[in-house]
C-alpha positions in Angstrom: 0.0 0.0 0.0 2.6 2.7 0.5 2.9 5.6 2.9 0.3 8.2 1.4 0.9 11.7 3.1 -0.6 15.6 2.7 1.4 18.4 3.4 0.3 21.4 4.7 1.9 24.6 4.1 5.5 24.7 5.3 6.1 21.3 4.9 8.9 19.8 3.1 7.5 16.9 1.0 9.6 13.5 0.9 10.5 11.8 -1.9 9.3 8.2 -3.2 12.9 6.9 -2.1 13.0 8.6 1.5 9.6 7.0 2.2 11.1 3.6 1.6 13.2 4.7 4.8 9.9 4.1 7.0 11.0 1.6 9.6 7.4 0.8 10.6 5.7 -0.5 7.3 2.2 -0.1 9.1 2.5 3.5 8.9 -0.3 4.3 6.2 -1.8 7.9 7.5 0.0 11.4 8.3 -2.0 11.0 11.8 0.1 7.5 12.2 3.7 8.8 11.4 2.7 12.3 13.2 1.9 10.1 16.5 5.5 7.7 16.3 7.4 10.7 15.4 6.0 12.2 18.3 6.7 9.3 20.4 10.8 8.9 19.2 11.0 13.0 19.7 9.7 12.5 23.2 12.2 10.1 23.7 14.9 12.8 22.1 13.9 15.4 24.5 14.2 13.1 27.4 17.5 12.4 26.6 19.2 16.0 26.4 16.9 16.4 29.7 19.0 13.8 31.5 22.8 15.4 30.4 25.0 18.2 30.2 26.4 19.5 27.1 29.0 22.0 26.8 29.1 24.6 23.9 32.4 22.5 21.9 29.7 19.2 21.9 27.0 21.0 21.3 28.5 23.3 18.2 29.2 20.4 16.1 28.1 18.6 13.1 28.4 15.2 15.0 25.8 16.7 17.8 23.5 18.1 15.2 23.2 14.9 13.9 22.5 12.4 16.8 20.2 14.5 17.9 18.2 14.5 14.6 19.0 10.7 14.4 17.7 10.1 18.2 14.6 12.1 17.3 13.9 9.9 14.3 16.1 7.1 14.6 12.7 4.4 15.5 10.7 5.9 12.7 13.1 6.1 9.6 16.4 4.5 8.4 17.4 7.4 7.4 17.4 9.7 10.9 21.0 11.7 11.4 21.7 11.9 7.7 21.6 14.5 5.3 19.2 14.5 2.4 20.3 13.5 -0.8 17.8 15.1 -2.7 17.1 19.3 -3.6 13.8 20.2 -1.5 11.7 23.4 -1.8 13.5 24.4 1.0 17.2 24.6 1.8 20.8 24.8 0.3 21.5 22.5 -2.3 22.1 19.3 -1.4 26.0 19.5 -2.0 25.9 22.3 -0.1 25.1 21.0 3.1 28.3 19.9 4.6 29.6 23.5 4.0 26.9 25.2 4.9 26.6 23.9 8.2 30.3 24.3 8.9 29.9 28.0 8.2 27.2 28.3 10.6 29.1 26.4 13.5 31.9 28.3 13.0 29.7 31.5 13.1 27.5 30.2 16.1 31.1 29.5 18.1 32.2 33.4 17.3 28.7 34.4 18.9 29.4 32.2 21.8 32.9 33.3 22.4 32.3 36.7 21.9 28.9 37.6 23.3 28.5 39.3 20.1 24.0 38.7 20.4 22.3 38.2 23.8 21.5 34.6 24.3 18.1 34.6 22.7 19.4 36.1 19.9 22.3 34.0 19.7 20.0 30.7 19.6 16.9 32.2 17.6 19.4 32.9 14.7 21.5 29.9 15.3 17.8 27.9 14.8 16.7 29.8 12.0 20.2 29.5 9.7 20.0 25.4 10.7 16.4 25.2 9.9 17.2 27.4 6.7 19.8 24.6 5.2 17.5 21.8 6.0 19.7 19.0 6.5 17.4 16.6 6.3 15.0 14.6 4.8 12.2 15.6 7.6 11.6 17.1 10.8 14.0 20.1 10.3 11.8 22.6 12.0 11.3 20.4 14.9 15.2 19.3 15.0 15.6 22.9 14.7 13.3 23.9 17.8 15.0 21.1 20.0 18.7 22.4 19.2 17.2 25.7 20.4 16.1 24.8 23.1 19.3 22.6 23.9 21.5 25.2 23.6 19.4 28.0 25.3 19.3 25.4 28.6 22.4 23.8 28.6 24.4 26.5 27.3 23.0 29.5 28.1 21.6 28.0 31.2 18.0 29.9 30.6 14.6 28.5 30.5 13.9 26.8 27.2 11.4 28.4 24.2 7.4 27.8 24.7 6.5 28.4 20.9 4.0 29.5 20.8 2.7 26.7 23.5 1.1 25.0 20.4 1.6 22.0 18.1 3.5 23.4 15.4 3.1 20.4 13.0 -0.6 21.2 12.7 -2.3 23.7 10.3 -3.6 26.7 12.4 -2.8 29.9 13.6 0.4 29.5 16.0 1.5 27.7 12.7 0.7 30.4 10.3 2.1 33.0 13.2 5.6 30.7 13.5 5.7 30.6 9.9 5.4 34.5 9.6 8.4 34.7 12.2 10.1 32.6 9.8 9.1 34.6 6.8 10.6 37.7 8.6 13.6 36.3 9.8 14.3 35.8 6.2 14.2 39.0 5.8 16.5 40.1 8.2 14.4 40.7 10.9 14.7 38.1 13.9 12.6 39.6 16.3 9.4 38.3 15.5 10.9 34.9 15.3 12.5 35.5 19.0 9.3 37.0 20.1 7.6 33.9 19.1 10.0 31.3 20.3 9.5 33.2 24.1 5.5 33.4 23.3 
């Protein structure tokens, strides 16, 4: 039967060859994969709950990627690795690896340096990583979690609310976080850090 999804707007669609990367062939509906995503993420979040991270673990393409693949890692084979395929989102494909160098090496100089305050530090650190979209899927919410990650751990401050909402689902905190988005595009990060602290 095959894995059969809608997208709503914002989402990045998957490919016929990153749907054969669905670890639990039962999976038919969005609601199904929504609900054991949900359940592996929970698991994610649990983890970085339980340890410390310092900023040199945390700033690296290795951490990005665990934390993507322990988000994802029950759900598809491909969980931790980059896409392989252009989206309608993102730096191309090749791009990636350099990409995301550039922004660690940016994000480490913010660090260092106190060059933003810490919200603005993380808020632009999430929205250059959710702007290369390393992945397949689940970029926003890996995005959100690294956030969150480094505004706790690192900056030792309470971690974002967004919005207090289910971003995944079509409706207004989703049309408002996809505006702060939009903006921060732009050039303008407030609405984005606004929203995040919502």
């Amino acid at each position: 039967m095959g894995l059969d999804l809608d997208y709503i707007d914002g989402q990045t669609p998957l490919d016929e060859d990153e749907k054969e990367g669905l670890l639990i062939p039962t999976i038919a509906t969005r609601s199904e994969l929504d609900e054991f995503e949900q359940q592996n993420i929970e698991q994610a979040i649990a983890w970085s709950l339980r340890r410390s991270f310092k900023a040199d673990n945390v700033f690296t393409e290795h951490f990005l990627r665990t934390v993507h693949e322990r988000m994802y890692g029950n759900v598809w084979a491909w969980a931790g690795e980059y896409r392989r395929t252009n989206k309608n989102i993102g730096v191309d494909k090749w791009q990636i690896p350099t990409a995301l160098r550039t922004l660690l090496d940016d994000v480490k100089y913010w660090y260092a340096n106190g060059t933003y305050s810490p919200d603005e530090c993380t808020i632009r650190f999430k929205h250059r990583l959710v702007s290369i979209h390393c992945f397949p899927n689940g970029n926003g919410r890996h995005s959100r979690l690294m956030a969150d990650i480094v505004i706790q751990k690192i900056f030792k401050h309470p971690i974002y609310t967004w919005g207090a909402a289910n971003l995944v689902k079509q409706g207004d905190p989703r049309a408002a976080y996809l505006k702060a988005i939009g903006a921060a595009d732009a050039g303008d990060i407030k609405p984005l850090i606004d929203f995040a602290r919502a």
